[in-house]
PQR file of N, CA, C, O and H, with PARSE charges and radii, in Angstrom:
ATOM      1  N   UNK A   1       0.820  -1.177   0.000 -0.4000 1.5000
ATOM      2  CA  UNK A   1       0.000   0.000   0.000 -0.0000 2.0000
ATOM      3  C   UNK A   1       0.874   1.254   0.000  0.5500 1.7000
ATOM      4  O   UNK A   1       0.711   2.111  -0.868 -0.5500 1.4000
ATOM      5  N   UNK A   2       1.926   1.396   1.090 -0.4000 1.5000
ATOM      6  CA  UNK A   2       2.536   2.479   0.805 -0.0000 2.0000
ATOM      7  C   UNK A   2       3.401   2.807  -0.548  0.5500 1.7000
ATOM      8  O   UNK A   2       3.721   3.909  -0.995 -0.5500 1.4000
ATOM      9  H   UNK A   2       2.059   0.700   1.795  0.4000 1.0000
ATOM     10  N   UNK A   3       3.626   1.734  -0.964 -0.4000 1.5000
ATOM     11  CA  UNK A   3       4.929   1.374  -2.115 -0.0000 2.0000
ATOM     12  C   UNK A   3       3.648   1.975  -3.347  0.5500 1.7000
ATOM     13  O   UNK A   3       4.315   2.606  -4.168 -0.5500 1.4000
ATOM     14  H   UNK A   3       3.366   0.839  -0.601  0.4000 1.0000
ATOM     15  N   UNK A   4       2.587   2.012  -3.654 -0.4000 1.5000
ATOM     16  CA  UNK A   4       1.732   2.560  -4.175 -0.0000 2.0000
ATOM     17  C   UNK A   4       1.494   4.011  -4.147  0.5500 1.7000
ATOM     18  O   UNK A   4       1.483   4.868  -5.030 -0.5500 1.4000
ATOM     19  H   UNK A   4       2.046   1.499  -2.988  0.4000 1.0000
ATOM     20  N   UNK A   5       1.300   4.039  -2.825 -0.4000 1.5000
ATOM     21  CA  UNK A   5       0.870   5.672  -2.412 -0.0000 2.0000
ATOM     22  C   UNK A   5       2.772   6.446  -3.187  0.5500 1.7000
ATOM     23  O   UNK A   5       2.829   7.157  -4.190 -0.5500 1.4000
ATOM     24  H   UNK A   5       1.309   3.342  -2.107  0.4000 1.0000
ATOM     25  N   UNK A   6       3.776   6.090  -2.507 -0.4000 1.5000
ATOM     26  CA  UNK A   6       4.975   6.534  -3.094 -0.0000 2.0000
ATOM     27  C   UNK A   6       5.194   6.809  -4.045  0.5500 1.7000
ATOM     28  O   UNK A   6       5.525   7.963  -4.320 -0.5500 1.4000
ATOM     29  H   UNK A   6       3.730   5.513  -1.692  0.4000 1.0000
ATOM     30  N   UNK A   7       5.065   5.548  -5.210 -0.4000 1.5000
ATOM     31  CA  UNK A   7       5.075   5.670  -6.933 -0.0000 2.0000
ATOM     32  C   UNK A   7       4.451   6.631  -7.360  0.5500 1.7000
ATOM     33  O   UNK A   7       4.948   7.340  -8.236 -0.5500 1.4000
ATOM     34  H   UNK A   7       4.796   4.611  -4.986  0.4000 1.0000
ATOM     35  N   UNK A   8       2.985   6.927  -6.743 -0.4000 1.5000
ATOM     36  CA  UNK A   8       1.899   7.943  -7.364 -0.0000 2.0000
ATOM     37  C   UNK A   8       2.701   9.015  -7.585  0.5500 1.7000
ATOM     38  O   UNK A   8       2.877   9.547  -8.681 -0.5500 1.4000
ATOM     39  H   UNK A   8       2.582   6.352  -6.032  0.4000 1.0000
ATOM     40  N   UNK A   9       3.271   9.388  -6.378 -0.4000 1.5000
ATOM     41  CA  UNK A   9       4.023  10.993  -6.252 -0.0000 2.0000
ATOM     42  C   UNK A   9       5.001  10.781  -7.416  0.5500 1.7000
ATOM     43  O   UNK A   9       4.688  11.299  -8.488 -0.5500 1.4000
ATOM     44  H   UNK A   9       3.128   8.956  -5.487  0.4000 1.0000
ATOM     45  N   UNK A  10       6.211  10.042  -7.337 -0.4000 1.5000
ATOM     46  CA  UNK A  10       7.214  10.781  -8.214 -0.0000 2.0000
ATOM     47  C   UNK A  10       7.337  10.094  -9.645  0.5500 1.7000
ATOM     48  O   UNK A  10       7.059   8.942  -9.975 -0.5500 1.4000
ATOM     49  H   UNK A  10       6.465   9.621  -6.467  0.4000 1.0000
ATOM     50  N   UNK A  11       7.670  10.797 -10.140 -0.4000 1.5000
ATOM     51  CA  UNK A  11       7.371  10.415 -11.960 -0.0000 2.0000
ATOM     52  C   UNK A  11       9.100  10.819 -12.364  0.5500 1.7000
ATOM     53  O   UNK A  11       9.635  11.863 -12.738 -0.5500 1.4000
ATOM     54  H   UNK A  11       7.896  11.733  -9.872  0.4000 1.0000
ATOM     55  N   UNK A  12       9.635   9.380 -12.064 -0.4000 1.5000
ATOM     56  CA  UNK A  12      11.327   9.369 -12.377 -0.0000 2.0000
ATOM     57  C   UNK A  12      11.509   9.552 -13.876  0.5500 1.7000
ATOM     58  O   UNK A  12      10.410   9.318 -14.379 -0.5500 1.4000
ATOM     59  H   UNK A  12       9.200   8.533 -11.760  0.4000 1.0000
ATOM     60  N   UNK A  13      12.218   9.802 -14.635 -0.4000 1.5000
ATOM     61  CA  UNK A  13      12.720   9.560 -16.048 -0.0000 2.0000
ATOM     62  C   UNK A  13      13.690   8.880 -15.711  0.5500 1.7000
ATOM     63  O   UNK A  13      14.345   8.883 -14.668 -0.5500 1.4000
ATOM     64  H   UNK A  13      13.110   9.992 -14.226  0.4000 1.0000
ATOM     65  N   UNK A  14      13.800   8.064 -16.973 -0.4000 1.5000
ATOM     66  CA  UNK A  14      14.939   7.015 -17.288 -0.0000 2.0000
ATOM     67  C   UNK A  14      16.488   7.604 -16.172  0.5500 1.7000
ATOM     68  O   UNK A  14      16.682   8.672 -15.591 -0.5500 1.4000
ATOM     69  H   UNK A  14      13.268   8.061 -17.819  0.4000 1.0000
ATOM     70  N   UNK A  15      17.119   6.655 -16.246 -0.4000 1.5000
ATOM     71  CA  UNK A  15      18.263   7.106 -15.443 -0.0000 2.0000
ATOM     72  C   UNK A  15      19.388   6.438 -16.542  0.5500 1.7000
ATOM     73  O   UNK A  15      20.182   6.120 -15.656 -0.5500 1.4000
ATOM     74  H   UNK A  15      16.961   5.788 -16.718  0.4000 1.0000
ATOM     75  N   UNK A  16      19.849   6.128 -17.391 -0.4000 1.5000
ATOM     76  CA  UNK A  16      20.494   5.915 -18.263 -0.0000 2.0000
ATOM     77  C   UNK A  16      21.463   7.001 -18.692  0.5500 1.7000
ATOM     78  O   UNK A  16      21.285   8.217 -18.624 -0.5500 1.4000
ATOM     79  H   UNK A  16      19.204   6.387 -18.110  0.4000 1.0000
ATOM     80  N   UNK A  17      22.668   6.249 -19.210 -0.4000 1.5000
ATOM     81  CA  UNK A  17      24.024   7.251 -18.901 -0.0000 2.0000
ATOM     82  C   UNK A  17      24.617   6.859 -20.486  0.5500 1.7000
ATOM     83  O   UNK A  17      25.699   7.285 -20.891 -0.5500 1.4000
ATOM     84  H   UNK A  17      22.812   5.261 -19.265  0.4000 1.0000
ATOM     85  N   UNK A  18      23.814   6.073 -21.208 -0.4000 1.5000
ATOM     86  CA  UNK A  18      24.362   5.669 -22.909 -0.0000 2.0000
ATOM     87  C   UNK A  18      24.738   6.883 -23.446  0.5500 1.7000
ATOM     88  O   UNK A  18      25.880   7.095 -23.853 -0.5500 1.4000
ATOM     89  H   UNK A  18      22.935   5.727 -20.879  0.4000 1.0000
ATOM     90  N   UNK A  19      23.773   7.756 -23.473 -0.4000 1.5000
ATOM     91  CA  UNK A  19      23.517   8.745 -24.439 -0.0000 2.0000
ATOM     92  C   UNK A  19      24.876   9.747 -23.918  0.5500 1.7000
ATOM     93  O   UNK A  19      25.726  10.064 -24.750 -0.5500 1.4000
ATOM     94  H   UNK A  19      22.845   7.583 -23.142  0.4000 1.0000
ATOM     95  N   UNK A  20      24.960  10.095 -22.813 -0.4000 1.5000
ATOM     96  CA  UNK A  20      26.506  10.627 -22.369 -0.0000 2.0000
ATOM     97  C   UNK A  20      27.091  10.213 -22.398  0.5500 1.7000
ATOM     98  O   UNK A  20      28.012  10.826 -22.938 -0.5500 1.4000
ATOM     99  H   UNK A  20      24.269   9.838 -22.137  0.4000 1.0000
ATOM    100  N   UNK A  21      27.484   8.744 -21.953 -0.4000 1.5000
ATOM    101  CA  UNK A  21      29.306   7.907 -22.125 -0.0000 2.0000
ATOM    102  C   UNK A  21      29.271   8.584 -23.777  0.5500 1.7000
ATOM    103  O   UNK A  21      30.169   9.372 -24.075 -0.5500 1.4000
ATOM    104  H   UNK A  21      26.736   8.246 -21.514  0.4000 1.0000
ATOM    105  N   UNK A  22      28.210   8.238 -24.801 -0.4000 1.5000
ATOM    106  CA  UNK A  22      28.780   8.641 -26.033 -0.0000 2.0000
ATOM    107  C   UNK A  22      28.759  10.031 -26.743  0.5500 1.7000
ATOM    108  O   UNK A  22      28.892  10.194 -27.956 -0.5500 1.4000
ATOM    109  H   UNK A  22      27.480   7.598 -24.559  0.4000 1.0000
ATOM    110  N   UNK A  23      28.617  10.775 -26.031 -0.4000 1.5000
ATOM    111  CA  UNK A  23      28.573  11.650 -26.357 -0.0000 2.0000
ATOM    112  C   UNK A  23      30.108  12.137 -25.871  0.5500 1.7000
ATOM    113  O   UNK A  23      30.577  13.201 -26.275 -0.5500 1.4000
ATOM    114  H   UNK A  23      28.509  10.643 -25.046  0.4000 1.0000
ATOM    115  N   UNK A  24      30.799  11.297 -25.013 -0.4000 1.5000
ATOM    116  CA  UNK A  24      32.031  11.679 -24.558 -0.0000 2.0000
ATOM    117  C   UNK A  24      33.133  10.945 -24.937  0.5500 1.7000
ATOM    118  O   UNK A  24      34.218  10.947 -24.354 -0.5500 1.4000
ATOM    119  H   UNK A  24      30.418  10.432 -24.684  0.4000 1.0000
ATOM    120  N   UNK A  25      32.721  10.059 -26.329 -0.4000 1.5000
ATOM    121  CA  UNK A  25      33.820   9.366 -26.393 -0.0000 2.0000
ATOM    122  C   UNK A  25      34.318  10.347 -28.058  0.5500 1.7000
ATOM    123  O   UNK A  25      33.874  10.226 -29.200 -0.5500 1.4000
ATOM    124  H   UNK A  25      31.840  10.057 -26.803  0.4000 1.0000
ATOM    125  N   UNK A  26      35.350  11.233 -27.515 -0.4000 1.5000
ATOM    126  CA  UNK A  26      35.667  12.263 -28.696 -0.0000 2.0000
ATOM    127  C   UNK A  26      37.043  12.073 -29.330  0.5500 1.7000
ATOM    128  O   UNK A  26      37.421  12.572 -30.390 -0.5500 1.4000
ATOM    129  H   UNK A  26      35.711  11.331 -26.588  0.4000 1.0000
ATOM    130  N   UNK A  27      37.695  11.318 -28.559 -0.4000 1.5000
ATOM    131  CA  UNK A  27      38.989  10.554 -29.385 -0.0000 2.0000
ATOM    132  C   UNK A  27      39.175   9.270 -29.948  0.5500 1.7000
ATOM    133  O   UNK A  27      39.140   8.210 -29.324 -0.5500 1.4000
ATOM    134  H   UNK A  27      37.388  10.912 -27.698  0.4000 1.0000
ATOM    135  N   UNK A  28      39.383   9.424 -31.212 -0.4000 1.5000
ATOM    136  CA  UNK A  28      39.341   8.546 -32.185 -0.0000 2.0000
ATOM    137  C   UNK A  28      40.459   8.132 -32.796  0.5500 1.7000
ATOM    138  O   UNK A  28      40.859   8.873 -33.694 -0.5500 1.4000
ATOM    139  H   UNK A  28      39.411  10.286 -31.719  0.4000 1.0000
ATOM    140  N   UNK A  29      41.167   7.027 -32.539 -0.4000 1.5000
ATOM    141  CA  UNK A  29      41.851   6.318 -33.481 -0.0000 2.0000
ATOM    142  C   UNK A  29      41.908   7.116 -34.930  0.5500 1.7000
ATOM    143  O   UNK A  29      40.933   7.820 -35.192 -0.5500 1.4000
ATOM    144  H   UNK A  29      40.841   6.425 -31.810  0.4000 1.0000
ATOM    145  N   UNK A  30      42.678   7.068 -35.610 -0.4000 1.5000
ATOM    146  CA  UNK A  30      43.023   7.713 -37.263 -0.0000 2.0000
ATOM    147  C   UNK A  30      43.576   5.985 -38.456  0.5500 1.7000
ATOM    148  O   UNK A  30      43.741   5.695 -39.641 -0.5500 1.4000
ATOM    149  H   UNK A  30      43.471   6.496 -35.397  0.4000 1.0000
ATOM    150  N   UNK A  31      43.646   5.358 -37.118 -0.4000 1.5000
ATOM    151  CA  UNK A  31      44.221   4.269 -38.393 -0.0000 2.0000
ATOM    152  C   UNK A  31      43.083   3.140 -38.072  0.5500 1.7000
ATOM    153  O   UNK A  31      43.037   2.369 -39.031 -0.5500 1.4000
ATOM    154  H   UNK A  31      43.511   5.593 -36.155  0.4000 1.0000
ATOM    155  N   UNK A  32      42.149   2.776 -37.056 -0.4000 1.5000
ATOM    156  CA  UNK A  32      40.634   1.625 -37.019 -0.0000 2.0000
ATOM    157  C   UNK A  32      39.674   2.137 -36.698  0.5500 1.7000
ATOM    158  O   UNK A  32      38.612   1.514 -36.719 -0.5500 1.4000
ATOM    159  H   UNK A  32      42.186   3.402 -36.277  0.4000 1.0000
ATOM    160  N   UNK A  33      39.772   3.926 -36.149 -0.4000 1.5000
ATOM    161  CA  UNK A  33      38.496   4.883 -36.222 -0.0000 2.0000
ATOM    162  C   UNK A  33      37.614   4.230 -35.136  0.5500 1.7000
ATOM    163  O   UNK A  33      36.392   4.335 -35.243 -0.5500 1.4000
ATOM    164  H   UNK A  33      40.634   4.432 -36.132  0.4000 1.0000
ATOM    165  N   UNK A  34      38.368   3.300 -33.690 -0.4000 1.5000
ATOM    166  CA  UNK A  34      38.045   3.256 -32.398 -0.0000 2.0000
ATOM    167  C   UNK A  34      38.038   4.235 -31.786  0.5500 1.7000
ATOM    168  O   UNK A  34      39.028   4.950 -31.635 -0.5500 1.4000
ATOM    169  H   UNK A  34      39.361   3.214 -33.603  0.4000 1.0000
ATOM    170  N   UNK A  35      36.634   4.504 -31.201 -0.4000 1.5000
ATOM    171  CA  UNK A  35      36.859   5.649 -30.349 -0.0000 2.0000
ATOM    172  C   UNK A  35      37.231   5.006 -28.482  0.5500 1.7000
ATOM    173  O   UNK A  35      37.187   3.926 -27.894 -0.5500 1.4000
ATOM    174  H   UNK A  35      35.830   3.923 -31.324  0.4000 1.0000
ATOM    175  N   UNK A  36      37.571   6.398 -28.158 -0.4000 1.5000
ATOM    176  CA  UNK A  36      38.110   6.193 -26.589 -0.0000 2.0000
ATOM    177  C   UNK A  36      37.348   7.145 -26.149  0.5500 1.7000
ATOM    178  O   UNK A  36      36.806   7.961 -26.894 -0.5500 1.4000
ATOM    179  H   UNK A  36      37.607   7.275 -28.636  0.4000 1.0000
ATOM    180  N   UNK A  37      37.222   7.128 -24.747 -0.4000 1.5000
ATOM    181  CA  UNK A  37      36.291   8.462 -23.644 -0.0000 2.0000
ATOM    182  C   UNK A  37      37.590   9.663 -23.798  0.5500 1.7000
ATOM    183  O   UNK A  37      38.712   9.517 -24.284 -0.5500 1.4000
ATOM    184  H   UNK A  37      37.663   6.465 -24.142  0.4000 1.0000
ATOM    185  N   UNK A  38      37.084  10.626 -23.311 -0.4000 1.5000
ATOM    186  CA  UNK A  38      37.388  12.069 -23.492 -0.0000 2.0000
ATOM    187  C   UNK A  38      38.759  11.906 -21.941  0.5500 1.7000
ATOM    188  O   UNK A  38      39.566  12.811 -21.732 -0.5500 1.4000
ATOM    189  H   UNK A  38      36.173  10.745 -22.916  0.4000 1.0000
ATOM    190  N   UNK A  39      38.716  10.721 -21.155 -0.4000 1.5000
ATOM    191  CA  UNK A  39      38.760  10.822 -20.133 -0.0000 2.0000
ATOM    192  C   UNK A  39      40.536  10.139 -20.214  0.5500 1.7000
ATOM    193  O   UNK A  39      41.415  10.354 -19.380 -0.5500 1.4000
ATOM    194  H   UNK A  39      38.061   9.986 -21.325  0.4000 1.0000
ATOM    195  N   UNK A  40      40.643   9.381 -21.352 -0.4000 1.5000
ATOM    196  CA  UNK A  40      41.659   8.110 -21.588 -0.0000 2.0000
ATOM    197  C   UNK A  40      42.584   9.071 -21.450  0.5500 1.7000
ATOM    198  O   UNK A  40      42.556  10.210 -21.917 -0.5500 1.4000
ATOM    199  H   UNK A  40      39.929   9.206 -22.030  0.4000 1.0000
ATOM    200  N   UNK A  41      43.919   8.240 -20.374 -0.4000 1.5000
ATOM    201  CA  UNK A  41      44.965   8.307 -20.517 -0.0000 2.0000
ATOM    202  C   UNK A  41      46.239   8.197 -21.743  0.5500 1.7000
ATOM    203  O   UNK A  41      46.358   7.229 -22.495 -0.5500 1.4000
ATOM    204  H   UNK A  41      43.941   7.315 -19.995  0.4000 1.0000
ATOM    205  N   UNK A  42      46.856   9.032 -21.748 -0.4000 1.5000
ATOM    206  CA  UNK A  42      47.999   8.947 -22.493 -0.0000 2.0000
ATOM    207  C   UNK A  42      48.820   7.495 -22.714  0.5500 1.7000
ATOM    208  O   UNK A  42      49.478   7.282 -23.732 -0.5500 1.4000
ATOM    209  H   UNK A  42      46.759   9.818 -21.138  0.4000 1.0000
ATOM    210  N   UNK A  43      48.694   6.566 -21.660 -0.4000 1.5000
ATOM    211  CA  UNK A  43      49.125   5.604 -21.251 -0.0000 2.0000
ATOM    212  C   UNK A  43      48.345   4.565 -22.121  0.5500 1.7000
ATOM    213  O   UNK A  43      48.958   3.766 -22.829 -0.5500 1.4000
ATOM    214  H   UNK A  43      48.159   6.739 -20.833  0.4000 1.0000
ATOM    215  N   UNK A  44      47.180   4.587 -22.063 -0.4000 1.5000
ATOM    216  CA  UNK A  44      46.185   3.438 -22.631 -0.0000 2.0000
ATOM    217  C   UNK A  44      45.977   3.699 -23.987  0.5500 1.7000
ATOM    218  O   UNK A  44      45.674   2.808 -24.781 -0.5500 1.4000
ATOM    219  H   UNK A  44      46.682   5.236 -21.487  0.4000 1.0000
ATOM    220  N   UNK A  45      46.181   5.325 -24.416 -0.4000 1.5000
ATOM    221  CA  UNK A  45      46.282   5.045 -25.727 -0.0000 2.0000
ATOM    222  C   UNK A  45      47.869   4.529 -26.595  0.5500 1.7000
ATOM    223  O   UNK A  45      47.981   3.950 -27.676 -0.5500 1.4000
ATOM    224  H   UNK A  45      46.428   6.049 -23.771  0.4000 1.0000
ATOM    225  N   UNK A  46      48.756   4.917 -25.806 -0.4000 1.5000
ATOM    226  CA  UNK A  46      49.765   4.694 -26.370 -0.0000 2.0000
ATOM    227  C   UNK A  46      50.226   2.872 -26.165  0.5500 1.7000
ATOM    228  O   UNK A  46      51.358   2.464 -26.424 -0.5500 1.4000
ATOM    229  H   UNK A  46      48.665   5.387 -24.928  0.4000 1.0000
ATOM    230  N   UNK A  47      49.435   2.243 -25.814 -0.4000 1.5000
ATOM    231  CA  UNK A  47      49.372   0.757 -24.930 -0.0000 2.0000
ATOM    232  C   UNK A  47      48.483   0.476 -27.012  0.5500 1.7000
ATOM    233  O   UNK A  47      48.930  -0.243 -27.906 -0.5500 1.4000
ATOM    234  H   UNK A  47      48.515   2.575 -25.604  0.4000 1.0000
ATOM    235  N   UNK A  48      47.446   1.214 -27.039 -0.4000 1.5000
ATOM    236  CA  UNK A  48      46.281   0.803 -28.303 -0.0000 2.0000
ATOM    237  C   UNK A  48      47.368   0.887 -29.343  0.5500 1.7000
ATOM    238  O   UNK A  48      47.742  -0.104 -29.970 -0.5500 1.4000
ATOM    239  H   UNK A  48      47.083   1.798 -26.314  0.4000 1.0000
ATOM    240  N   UNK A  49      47.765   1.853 -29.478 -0.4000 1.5000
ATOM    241  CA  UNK A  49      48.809   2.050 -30.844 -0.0000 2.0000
ATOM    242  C   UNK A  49      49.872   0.868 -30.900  0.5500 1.7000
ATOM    243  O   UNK A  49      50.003   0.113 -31.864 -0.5500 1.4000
ATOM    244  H   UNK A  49      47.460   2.659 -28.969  0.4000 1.0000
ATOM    245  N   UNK A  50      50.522   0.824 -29.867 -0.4000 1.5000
ATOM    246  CA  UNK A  50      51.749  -0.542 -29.825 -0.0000 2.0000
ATOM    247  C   UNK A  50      51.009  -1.390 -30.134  0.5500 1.7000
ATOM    248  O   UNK A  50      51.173  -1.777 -31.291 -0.5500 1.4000
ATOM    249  H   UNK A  50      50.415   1.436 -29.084  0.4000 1.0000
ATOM    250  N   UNK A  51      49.934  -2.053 -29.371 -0.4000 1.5000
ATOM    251  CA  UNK A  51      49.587  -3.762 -29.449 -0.0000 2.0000
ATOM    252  C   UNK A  51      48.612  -3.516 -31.039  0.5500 1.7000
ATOM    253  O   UNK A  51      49.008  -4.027 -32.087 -0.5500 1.4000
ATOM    254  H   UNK A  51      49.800  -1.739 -28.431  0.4000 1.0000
ATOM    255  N   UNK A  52      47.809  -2.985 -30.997 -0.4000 1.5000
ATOM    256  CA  UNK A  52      46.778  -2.979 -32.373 -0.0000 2.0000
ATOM    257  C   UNK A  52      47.433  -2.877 -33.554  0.5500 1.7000
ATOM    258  O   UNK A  52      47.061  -3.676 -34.413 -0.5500 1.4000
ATOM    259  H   UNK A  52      47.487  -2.570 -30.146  0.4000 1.0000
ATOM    260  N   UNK A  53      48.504  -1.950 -33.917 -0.4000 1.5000
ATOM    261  CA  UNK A  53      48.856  -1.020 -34.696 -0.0000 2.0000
ATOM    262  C   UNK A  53      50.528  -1.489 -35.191  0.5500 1.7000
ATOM    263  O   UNK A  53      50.855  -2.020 -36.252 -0.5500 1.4000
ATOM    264  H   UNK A  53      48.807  -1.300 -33.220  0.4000 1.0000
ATOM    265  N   UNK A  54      51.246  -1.166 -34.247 -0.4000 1.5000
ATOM    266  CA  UNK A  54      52.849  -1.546 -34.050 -0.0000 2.0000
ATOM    267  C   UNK A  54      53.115  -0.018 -34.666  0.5500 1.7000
ATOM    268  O   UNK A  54      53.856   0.084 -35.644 -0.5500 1.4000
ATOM    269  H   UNK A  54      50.981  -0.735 -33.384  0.4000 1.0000
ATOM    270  N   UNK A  55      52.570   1.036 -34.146 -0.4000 1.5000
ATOM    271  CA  UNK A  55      52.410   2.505 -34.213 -0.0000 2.0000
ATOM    272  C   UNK A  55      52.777   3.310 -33.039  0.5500 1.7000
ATOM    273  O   UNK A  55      52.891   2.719 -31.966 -0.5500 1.4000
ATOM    274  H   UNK A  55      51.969   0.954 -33.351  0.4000 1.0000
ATOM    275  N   UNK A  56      53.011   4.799 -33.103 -0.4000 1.5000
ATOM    276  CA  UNK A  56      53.709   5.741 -32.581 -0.0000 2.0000
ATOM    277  C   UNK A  56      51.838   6.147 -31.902  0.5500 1.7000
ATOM    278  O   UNK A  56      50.822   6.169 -32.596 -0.5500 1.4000
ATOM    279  H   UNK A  56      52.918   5.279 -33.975  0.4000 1.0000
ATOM    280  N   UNK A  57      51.920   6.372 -30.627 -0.4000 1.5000
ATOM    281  CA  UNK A  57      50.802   7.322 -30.310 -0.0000 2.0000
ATOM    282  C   UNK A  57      50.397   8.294 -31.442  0.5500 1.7000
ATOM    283  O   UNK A  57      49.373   8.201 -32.120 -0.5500 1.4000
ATOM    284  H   UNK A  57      52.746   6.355 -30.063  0.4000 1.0000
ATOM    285  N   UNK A  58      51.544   9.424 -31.563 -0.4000 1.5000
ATOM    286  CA  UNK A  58      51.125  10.293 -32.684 -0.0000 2.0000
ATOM    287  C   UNK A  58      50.538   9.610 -33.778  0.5500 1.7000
ATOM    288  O   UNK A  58      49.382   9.883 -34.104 -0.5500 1.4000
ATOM    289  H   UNK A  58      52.375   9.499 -31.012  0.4000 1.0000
ATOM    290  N   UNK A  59      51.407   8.481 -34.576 -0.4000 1.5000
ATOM    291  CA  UNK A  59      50.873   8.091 -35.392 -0.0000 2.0000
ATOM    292  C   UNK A  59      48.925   8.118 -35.589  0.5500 1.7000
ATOM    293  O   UNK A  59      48.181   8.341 -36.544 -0.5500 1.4000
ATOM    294  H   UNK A  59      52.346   8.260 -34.311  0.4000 1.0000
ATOM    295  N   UNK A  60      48.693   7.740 -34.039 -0.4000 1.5000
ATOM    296  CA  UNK A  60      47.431   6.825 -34.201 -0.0000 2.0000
ATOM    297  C   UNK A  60      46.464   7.922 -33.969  0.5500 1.7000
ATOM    298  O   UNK A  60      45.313   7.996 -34.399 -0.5500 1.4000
ATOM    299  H   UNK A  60      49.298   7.559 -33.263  0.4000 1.0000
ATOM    300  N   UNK A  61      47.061   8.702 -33.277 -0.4000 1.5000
ATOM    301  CA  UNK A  61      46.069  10.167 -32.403 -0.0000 2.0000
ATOM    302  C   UNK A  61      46.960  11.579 -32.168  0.5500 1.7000
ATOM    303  O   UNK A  61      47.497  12.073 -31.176 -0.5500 1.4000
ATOM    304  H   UNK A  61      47.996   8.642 -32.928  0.4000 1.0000
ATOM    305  N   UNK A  62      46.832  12.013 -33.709 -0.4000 1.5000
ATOM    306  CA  UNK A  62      48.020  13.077 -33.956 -0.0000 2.0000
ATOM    307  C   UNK A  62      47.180  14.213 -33.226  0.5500 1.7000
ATOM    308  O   UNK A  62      47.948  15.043 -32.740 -0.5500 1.4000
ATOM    309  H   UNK A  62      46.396  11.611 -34.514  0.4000 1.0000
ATOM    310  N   UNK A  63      45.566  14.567 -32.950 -0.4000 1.5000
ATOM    311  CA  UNK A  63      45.024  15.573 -32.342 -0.0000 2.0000
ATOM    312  C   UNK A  63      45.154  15.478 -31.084  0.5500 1.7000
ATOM    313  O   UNK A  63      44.909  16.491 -30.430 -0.5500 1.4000
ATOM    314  H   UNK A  63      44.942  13.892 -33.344  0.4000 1.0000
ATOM    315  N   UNK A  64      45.647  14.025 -30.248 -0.4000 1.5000
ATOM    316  CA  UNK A  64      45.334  14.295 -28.669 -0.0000 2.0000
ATOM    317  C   UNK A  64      46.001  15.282 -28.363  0.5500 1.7000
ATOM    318  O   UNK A  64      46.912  15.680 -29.088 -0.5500 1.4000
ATOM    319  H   UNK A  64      45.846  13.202 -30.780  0.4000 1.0000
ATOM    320  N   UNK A  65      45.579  16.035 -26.897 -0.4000 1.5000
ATOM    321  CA  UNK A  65      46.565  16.992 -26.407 -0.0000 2.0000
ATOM    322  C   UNK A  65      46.008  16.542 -24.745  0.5500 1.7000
ATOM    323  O   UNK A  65      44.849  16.778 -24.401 -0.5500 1.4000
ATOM    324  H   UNK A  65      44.838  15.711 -26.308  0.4000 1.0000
ATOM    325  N   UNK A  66      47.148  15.786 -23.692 -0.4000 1.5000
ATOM    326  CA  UNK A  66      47.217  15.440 -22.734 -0.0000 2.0000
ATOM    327  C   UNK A  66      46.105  16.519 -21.855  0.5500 1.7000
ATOM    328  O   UNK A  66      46.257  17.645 -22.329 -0.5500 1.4000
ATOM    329  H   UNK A  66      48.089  15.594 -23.971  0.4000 1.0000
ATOM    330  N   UNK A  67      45.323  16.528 -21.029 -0.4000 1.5000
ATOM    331  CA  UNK A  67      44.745  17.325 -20.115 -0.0000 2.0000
ATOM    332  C   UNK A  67      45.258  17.119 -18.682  0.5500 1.7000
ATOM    333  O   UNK A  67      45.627  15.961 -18.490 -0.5500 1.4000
ATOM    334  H   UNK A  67      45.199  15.614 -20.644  0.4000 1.0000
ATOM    335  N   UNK A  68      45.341  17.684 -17.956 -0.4000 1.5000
ATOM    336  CA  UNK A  68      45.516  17.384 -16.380 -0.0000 2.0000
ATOM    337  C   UNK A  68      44.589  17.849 -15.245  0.5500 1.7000
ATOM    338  O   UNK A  68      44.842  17.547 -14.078 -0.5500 1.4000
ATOM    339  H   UNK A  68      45.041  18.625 -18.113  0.4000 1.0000
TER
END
């Protein structure tokens, strides 16, 4: 009964986070056009270029520019 009376009141929208993770994944590979989050380390991309590629970071992601 109460779990009723509760629901009535609030009218949630979706809580889903798809539509932002992708909206944040803005770095892209140049040589398999994988994207990465806005968030990726210098480290993990330069890890993608060696093992995928046998490529230079630059090579793979000549626009990144490190953030801190």
């Amino acid at each position: 009964m109460k779990r009723e009376r509760n629901a009535k009141g609030s009218k949630k929208e979706p809580t889903s986070q798809l539509k932002t993770n992708q909206a944040a994944k803005n770095i892209i590979c140049k040589t398999c056009f994988q994207t990465f989050l806005c968030t990726s380390r210098e480290k993990a991309l330069t890890e993608h270029a060696a093992n995928k590629h046998n490529k230079t970071m630059k090579e793979c992601f000549p626009d990144f520019v490190a953030t801190n």
